[in-house]
N, C-alpha and C positions, 0 to 999 in steps of 0.2 A: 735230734733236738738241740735245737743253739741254747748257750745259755749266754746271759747278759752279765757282762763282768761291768758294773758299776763304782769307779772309782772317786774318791771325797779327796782332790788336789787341792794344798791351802799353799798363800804366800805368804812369805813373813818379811814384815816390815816392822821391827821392831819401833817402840812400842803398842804398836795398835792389834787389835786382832787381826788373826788370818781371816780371811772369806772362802766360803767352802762355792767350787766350781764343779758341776756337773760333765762329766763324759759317756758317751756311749761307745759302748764295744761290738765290733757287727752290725752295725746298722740297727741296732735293738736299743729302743730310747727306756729308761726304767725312771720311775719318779723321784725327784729328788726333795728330801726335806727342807723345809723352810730355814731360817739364817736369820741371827740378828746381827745386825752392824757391827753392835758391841753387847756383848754378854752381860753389860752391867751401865746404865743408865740412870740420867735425874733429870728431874723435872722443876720445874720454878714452882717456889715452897709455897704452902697454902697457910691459912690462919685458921687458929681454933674458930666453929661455928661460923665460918664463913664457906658459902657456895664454892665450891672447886670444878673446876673442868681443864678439860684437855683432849691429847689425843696418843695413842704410840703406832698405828699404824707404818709409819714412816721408815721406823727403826729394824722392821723385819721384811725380807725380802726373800723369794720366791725365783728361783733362775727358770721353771720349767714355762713356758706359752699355755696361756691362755690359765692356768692354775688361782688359785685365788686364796686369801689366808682369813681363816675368821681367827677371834682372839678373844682369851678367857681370864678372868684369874685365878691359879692355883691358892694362892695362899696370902697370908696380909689382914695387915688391923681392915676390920670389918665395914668400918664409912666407906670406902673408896667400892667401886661396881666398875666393869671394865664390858662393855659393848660389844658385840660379834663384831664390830666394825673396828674396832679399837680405839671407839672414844669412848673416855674414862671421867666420872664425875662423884660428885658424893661433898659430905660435908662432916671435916674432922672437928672433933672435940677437943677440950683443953686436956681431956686424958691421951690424945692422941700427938702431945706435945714433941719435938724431936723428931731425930729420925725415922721415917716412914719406909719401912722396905716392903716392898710385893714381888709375889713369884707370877711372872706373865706368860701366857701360855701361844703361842703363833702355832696353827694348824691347818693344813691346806687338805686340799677335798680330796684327796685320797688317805688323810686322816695321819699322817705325816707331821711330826709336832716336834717344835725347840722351845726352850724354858729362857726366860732373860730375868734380871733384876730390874729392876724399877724401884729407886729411890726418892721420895717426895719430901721435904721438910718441913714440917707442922711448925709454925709459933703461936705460942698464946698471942691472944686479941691483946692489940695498942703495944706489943712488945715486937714487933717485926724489926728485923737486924738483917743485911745484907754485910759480911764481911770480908767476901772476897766475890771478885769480876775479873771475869774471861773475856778480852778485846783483841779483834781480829779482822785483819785485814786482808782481803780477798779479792783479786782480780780474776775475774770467772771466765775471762778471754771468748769475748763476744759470746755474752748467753751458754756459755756451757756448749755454746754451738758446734765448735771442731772435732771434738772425740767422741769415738762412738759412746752408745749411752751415755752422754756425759751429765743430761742432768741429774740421774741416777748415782751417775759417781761423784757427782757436786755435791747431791741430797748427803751421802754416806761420808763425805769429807767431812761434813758440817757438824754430823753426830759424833763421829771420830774425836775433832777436835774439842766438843765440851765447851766450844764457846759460848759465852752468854750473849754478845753484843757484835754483828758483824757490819763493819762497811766493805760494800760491795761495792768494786768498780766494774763496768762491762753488763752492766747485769739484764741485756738485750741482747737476743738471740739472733743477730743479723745475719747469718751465717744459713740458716732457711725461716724459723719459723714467724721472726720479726715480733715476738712477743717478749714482754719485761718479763723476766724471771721470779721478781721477790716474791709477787702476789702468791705466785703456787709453793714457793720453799714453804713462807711463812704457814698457808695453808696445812698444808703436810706435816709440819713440825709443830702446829697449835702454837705459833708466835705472832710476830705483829710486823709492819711494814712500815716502809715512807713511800710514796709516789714516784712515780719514775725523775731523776733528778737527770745532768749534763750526761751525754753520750752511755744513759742507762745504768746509773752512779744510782745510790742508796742505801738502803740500811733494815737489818731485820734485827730480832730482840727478843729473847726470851719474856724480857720484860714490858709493861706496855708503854707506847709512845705516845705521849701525851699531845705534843706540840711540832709543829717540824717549822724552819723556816730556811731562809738561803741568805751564803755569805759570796757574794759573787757566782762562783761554779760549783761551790760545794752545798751539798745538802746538809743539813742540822736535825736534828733532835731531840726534843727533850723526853729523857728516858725516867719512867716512874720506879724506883726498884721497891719500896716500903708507901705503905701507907698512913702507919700508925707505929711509931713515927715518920712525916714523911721522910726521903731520902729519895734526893735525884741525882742523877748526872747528864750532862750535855754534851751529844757528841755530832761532830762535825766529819764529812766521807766525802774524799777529790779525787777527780783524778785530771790530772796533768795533762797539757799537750805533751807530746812523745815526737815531734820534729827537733831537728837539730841538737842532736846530745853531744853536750859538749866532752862526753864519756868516751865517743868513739874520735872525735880529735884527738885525745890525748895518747891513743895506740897509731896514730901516724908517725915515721918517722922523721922527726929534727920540727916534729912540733912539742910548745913552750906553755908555759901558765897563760901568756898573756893571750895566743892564739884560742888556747881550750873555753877562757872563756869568753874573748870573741863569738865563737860558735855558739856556745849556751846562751849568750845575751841577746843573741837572733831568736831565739824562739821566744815563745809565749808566758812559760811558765814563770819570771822574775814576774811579771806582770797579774798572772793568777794569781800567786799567791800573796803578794803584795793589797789587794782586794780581797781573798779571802780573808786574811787576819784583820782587816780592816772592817769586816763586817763581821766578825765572830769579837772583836773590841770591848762592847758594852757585855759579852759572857765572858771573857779574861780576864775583868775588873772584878768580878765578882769570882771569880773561881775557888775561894776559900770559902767561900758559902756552899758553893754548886762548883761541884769542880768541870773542867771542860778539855777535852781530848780532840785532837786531829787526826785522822787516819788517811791513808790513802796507798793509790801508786802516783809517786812523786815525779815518777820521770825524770830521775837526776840524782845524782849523787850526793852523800853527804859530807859537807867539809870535818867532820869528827872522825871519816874513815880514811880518808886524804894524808897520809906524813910521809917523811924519808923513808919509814919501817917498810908501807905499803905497798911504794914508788914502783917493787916491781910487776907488781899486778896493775898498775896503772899504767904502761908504756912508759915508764922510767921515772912519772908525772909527780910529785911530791906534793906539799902543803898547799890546797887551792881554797879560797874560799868561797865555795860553792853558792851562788846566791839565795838558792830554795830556802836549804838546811838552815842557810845564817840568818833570814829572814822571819824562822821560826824559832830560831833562839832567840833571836833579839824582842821576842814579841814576849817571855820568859815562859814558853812553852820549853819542857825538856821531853829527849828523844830516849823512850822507855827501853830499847836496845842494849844502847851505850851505857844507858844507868846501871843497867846490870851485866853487861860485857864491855869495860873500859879499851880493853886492850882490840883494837883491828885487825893487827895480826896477828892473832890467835885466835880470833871471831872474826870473819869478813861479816856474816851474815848474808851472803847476798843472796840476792831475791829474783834478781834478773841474770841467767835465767836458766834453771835446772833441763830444761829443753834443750835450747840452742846454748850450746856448751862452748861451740867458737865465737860467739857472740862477746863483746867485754862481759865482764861479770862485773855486778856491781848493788849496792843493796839501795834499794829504790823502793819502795814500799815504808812506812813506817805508822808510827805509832808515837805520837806526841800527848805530852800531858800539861796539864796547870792546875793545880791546887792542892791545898797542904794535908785533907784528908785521903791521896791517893796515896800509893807508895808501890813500886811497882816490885816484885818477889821473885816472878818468873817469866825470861824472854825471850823465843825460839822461833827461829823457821818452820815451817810448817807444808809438808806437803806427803800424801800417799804413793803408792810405788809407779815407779816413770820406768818402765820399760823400754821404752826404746828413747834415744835422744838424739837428737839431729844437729848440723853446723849451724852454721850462721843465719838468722833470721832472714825471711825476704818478704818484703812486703804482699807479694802474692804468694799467701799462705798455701795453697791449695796445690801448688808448683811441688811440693817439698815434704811433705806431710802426711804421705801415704802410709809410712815403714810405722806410725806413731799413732795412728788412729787406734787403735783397741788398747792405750797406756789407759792406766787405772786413774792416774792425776790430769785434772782438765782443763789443766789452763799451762799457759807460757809462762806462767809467774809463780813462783812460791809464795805461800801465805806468810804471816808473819803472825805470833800471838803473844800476849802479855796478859800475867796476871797478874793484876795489882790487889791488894790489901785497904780495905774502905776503914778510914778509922770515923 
């Protein structure tokens, strides 16, 4: 008689949890217990006596075919009801004020069960207070399309990071399915969307989105976080042409500033964003009111990471004033990064690109702010475990790409995230 030695393999990517992986031994497949993303989760807060809903389906997952997980609750203040399906609704009292923890129960049909936390924040009616927000910026490298599972591992990044508020670049799967991604994240995560925006650009949100509009290339926002009182913010998600970086000029030899940005001033991007802050204007005026943020992949350098210190990570390349970057200062947007990592070389941050490791590095993503009630506390790169990594990018992905397809992280770009403090 064989017997089935079934082993529980985790990786550790400090800080996030491991994820538990199924093996079989012998050719003998045995069932494996369900997994939640993160043993300890939250949700957007509810108001005393007001209607709640949602969902947490999303957060537990299931490695075994064809398997399927119903969902219960163990334990928790008594308003909240959790659905075989795992949507969750109920309506808290003002007794139910504070922290809201529930014990959630994920079990698949051979009766196989894990326990996660689920934290909801109750506020008394007409007293809602949002004081801190999670802002993240995400290039999903065409629809989550190149790595295998990848929307699945996009989904589980998402949870991972605890973001509240994400722009998304790439967020079309051009790669087969040719479908905009947001619709199903939001779906699956009980969040909210914007419409598909420039080459599959937009935005998802724990919070709801009241309004959207366009500043040139970029999509906009306007994000509801409170009702009573209210309490908005407005955010704006680009992404950049990516032709002629004036990044990889400056790793030529016996090329100069003036040459590097020669090259950068041939593309596109002085021009994007030059129109984007032009129509994001009448919300930068008001930002002390309604504070307002820029996220993106920038496609281009920032002149705050550019000195002598740098120079050798830049092909020898010193103080340049990069036009994106200087374009968004001068607009008195600041870059949430550098507010709280001054120093370059001791922080590259770079973003571009944990993959292609011969490629220049260089931090191209960011997270811009403007207004007096933000204040930004915490700001990190952001990406889960990249197992294999490859040289230098080549336009024909598919060429190059084989050794990387079952990496846990699904995109070419590291995230980027900041939390700011809402006074």
């Amino acid at each position: 008689m064989k017997t089935a030695l079934i082993l529980l393999i985790t990786s550790c990517l400090a800080p996030f949890p491991a994820m538990a992986q199924a093996q079989t031994i012998n050719g003998i497949h045995a069932n494996t217990p369900p997994t939640w993303v993160s043993p300890s989760f939250r949700r957007v807060h509810g108001v005393a006596n007001t209607a709640y809903s949602g969902k947490v389906s999303a957060y537990a997952t299931d490695l075994d075919k064809n398997d399927s997980l119903s969902f219960s609750k163990v334990d928790g203040p008594s308003w909240l009801t959790v659905a075989t399906n795992g949507e969750i609704s109920g309506t808290p009292t003002e007794k139910d004020s504070g922290i809201n923890s529930f014990t959630i129960r994920a079990t698949d049909l051979k009766g196989s069960s894990a326990d996660a936390t689920l934290k909801i924040p109750v506020h008394r009616l007409a007293s809602e207070k949002v004081t801190e927000l999670k802002i993240m910026s995400f290039n999903m490298w065409r629809g989550l399309g190149w790595i295998n599972d990848g929307y699945r591992k996009g989904l589980n990044a998402i949870i991972l990071s605890d973001a509240d508020v994400i722009g998304i670049q790439e967020g079309k799967n051009t790669v087969s399915s040719g479908e905009y991604i947001l619709p199903q994240l939001a779906r699956d995560l009980g969040w909210h969307y914007t419409p598909e925006g420039y080459w599959g650009s937009g935005i998802i949100s724990r919070y709801p989105i009241t309004e959207t509009f366009k500043a040139g290339i970029a999509t906009g926002a306007r994000i509801q976080l409170t009702n009573s009182p209210t309490n908005q913010i407005i955010l704006f998600n680009c992404h950049l042409h990516s032709a002629h970086p004036g990044a990889h000029e400056a790793q030529k030899a016996g090329s100069t500033v003036e040459k590097v940005l020669k090259v950068e001033l041939r593309s596109q991007r002085h021009g994007e964003i030059t129109t984007i802050l032009k129509g994001m204007d009448k919300h930068l005026t008001q930002a002390d009111k309604t504070p307002v943020l820029l996220v993106g992949d920038f496609n281009a350098p920032s002149h705050l990471d550019w000195n002598e210190e740098t120079a050798p990570q830049h092909g020898g390349i010193g103080k340049i004033a990069w036009p994106v970057s200087t374009a968004c200062i001068n607009a008195k947007l600041k870059d949430s990064f550098r507010m709280i990592h001054p120093d370059p070389k001791a922080k590259p941050g770079n973003t571009w690109s944990p993959l292609y490791l011969k490629d220049p590095q260089d931090r191209i993503d960011h997270i811009y702010y403007r207004g007096s009630s933000l204040k930004p506390l915490v700001s990190q790169v952001f990406h889960t475990k990249i197992e294999t990594t490859l040289g230098i990018w080549k336009h024909d992905v598919a060429s190059n790409i084989a050794s990387a397809l079952n990496n846990t992280w699904p995109s070419d770009h590291a995230a980027v995230i900041t939390t700011f403090s809402l006074n």
